[in-house]
N, C-alpha and C positions, 0 to 999 in steps of 0.2 A: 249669317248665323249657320251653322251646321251642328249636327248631334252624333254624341258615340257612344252607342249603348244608352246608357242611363245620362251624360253627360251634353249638358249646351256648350258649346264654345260663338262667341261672338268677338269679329274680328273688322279692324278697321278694314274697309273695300278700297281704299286706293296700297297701300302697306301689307297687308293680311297679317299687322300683328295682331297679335291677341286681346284682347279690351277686357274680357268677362268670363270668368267659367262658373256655370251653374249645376247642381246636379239635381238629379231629379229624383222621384221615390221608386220611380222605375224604367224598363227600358218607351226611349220616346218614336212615339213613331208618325209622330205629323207636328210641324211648326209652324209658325204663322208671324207675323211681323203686325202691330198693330199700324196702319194708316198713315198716322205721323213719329211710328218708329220710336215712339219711347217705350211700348210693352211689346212682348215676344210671348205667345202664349205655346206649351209643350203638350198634345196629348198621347195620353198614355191611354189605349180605347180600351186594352187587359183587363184593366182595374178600375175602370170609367173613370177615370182622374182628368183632370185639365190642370195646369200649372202654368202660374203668368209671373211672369220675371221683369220689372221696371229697369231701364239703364240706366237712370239717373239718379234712382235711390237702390242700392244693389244688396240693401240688406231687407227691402221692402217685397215679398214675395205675396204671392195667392194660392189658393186651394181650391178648387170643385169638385168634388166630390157627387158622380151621378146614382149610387149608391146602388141597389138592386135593379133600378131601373136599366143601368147598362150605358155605354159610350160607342155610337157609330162613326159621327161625324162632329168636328168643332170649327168654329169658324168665328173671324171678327166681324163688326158689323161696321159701318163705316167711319163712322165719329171714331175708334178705337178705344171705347171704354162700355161696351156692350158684348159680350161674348154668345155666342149660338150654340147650344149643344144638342145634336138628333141625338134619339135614346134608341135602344135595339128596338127592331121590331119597328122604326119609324111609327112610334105612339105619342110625341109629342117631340115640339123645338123649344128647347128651355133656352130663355133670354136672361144671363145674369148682368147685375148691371156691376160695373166695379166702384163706381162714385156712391150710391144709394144703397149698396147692398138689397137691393129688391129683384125680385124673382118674377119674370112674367111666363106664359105658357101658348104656346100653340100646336092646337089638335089637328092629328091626321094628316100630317103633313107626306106625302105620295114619295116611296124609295123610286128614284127615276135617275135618268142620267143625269140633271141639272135641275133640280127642284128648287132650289130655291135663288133668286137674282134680284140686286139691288142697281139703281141704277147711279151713272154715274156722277152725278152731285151728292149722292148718299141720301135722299130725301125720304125715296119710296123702297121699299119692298115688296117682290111678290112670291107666294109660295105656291107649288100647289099639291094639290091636296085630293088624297081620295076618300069619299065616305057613301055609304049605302051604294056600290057599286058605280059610281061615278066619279068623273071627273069635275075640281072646281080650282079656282086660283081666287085668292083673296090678296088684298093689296094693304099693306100695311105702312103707318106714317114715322118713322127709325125715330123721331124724338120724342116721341114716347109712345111708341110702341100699337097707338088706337087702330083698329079697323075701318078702313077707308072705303072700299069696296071687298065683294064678295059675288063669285059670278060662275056659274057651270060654262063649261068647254065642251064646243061641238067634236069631244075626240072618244073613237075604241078605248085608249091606253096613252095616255098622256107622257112624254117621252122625255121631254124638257120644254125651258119657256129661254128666254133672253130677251132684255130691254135694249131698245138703240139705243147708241150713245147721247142722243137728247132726251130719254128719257120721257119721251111723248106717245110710243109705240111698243107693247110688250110682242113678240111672238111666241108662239106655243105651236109645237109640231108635234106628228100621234107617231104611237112605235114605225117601224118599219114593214109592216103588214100592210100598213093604212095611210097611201100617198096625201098627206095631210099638213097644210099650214097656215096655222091662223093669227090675225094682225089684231091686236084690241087698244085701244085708246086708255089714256087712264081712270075712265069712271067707267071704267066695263065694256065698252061698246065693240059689238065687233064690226071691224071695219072693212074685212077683206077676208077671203078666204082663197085658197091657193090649190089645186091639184093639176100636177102634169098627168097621171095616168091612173090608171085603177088598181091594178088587178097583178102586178108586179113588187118586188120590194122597191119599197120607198125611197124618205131622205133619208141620208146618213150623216148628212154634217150640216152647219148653219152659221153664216159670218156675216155681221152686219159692217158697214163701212164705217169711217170714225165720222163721217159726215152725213152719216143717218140718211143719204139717200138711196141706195144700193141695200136690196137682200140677197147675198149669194146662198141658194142654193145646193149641196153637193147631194147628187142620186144613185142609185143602186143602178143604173143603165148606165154609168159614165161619163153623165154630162152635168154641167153646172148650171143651171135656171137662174136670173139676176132680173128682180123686181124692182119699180120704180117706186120712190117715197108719193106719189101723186097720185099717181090709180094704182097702185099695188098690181098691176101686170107686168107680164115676162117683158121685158124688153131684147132677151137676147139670149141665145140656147149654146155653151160651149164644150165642142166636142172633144175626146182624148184618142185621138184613132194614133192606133200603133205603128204607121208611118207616117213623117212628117215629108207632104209635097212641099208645102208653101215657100218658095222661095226666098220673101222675104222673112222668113222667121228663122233665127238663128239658132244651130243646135251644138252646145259646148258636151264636149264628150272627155271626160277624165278619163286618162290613157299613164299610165303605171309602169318606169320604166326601172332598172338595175343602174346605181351611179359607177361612173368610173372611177376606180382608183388606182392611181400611180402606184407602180409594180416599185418604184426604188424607196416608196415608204413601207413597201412589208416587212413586219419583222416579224422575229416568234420570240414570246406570245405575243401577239399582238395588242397595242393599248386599249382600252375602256372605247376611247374615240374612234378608233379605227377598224374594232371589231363591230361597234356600231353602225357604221357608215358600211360596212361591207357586205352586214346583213340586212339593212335596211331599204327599201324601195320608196321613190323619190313619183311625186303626181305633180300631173298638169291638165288644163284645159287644151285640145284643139277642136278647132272649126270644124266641125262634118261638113259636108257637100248632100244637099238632099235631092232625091230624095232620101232618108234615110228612116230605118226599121228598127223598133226599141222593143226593147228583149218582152214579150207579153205573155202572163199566166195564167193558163186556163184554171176558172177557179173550181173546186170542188165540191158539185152541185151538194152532192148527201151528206153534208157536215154543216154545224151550227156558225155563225158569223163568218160567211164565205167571203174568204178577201177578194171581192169586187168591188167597184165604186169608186165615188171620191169620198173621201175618208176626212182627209184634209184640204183645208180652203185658209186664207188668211187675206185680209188687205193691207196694202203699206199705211204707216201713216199720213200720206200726203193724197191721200185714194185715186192716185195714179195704175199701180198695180196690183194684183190676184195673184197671188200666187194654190198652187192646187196639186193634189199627189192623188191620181187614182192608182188604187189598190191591186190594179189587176197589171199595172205596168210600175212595179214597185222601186225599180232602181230611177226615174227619175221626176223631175219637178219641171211644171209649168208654170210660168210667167205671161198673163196674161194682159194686153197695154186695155185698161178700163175708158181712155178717152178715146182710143179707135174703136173698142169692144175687139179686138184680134189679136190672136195669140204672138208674143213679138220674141218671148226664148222658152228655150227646153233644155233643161242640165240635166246629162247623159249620166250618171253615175257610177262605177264599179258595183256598188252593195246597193243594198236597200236602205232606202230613205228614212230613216227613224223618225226626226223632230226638222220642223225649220221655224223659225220667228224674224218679226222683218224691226227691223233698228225705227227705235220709236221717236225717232228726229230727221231721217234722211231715208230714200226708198235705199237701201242695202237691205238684203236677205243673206239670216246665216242658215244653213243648213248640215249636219250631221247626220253618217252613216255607219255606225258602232264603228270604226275607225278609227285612227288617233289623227285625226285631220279634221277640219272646219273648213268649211268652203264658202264665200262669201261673193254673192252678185251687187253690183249695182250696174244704172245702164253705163255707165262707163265699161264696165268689162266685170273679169271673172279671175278670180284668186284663189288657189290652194294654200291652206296653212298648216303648217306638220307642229302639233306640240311639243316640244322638245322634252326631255325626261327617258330614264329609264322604265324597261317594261313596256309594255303593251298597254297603254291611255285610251279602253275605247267608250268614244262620246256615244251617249245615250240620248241624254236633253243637254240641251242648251237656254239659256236667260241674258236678254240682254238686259243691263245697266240705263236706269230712267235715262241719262245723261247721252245714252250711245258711244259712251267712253270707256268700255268696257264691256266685257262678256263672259257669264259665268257658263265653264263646261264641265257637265255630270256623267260620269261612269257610275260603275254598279255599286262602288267603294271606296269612290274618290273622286276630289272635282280640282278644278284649279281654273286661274283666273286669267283671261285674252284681256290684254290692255290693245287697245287701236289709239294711233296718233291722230289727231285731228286736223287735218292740214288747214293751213292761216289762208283766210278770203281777204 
């Protein structure tokens, strides 16, 4: 699904013809995909609107309406027929139901980076919440909505929470002032508590493995912390130093070359194809030889959100590999092997790293750097892909397709679709 202006377009994902156009009351500016993909909800946060659009009955539409109270955020809830709407001013989360038409409420709920997190069978919910100048997370039961738990947090300024994939362990981490991370069980209990250092900025990012044994860590000193599901200690501290010794660790360096073209096809004017290819420059990976020096930027102490850190962290889905982008070395990506614990590649890149996401059936990482190329690892090796098209295509984010049989790629204004062949096992 994508939106233009006021209008939905939904399109078949293997085809991209066209299936559906909706229009809305006004321009949309956040969509959403119900769970099992029969509703699509549109907000319009202007005019505190929500608008939910059924595929299967296309004349069957909805309205929400937040009325004075205002629209920040909307969101599905797991089941897909429960909608979440934060109001301005984070004064309450209104739960609309689509089956029951019934309205439920929850108060105080804390404007944060990730306030609110449900976990991955849909069961539970947790919010949290500030009130009388504290921190609290309450846990909520998603099939009908009851209060499960209710519990204050050892934190200054509560930053975000996230459930492991088993859904047995919530974390909650305190701003960036306050080197803080805490572990709690699902009837409140806290079970761990977590601090590298005092008195420096903090975490900046947080990725749990999809096998819920592994906490990564990302900090404001440049290194990743990685906690065990068993005693909740560091098991292993890694480093982003701006030369790579290790001789075993392999450094792909994309190097940007001019193509040749045969002097007995010029003509004047020259064709569509041939003006393209003329001006166009052609990437590849090679091998560094290390030791090697990656371009590093000193960051700038007297200014707000100083790009240091690791920012980004992800694990594959086979929690074989980490991937990790500290901020102060921005054009590349570490790959780090989780069953050695030792960093095994570094992809060198021209620009700065924007977005990567790792293929959610096979360890492949795609990676984009507002360019009109995709760059894709696995351990097999290392692939530059140029999108073909007129204009300048530069990728922003990237998504991959549940399936890993495709990939969708977003610029500021336009996106378009990476089909990948599956080779036959």
């Amino acid at each position: 699904a994508s939106c233009m202006q006021h209008r939905l377009v939904v399109r078949d994902a293997s085809s991209l013809q066209i299936l559906q156009l909706y229009t809305c009351l006004d321009q949309i500016q956040y969509i959403e995909w119900s769970s099992d993909s029969l509703f699509i909800l549109c907000a319009m946060y202007k005019r505190g609107i929500v608008q939910v659009w059924s595929l299967e009955q296309p004349d069957w539409h909805c309205k929400i309406d937040e009325g004075s109270a205002g629209l920040v955020a909307s969101c599905w809830s797991p089941d897909g027929r429960h909608i979440l709407n934060t109001t301005e001013f984070h004064l309450r989360i209104t739960v609309w139901s689509l089956c029951t038409k019934s309205v439920s409420y929850i108060k105080y709920p804390k404007a944060c980076q990730q306030g609110v997190a449900f976990t991955k069978d849909g069961r539970y919910m947790a919010v949290a919440e500030r009130r009388d100048c504290k921190d609290f997370i309450s846990i909520f039961v998603c099939n009908n909505w009851q209060l499960l738990r209710h519990f204050d947090t050892e934190t200054q300024d509560l930053f975000g929470i996230e459930w492991a994939p088993n859904g047995c362990v919530l974390a909650a981490w305190d701003t960036c002032l306050e080197y803080k991370v805490l572990l709690y069980s699902l009837d409140g209990r806290l079970l761990s508590s977590y601090r590298a250092y005092e008195w420096p900025l903090g975490v900046k990012s947080i990725a749990w493995s999809p096998s819920s044994q592994f906490l990564a860590i990302g900090s404001f000193d440049e290194k990743v912390r990685i906690l065990n599901h068993v005693t909740w200690k560091k098991i292993t501290e890694l480093d982003h130093p701006a030369t790579i010794s290790n001789k075993r660790t392999i450094v792909y360096k994309e190097v940007e070359k001019s193509p040749t073209v045969d002097r007995e096809r010029l003509s004047f004017p020259p064709t569509r194809a041939l003006a393209s290819s003329l001006f166009s420059t052609q990437s590849k990976y090679d091998i560094s030889q290390v030791p090697v020096s990656l371009q590093y930027i000193k960051p700038v102490a007297d200014r707000a959100n100083p790009k240091v850190g690791v920012g980004m962290l992800a694990f594959s889905a086979d929690n074989c590999f980490l991937a990790t982008k500290n901020d102060n070395i921005p054009n590349a990506v570490w790959i780090w092997d989780i069953r050695k614990l030792k960093l095994s590649v570094v992809l060198e890149q021209l620009c700065t790293i924007q977005y990567f996401q790792w293929d959610p059936c096979q360890p492949r990482l795609a990676v984009c750097t507002g360019s009109s190329r995709v760059y894709l690892w696995s351990p097999a090796g290392c692939i530059v892909v140029q999108v073909p098209g007129e204009g300048d295509f530069q990728i922003m984010s990237l998504s991959w397709h549940s399936s890993g049989d495709s990939m969708l790629l977003l610029s500021k204004d336009h996106f378009c679709v990476c089909y990948l062949e599956r080779e036959e096992v």
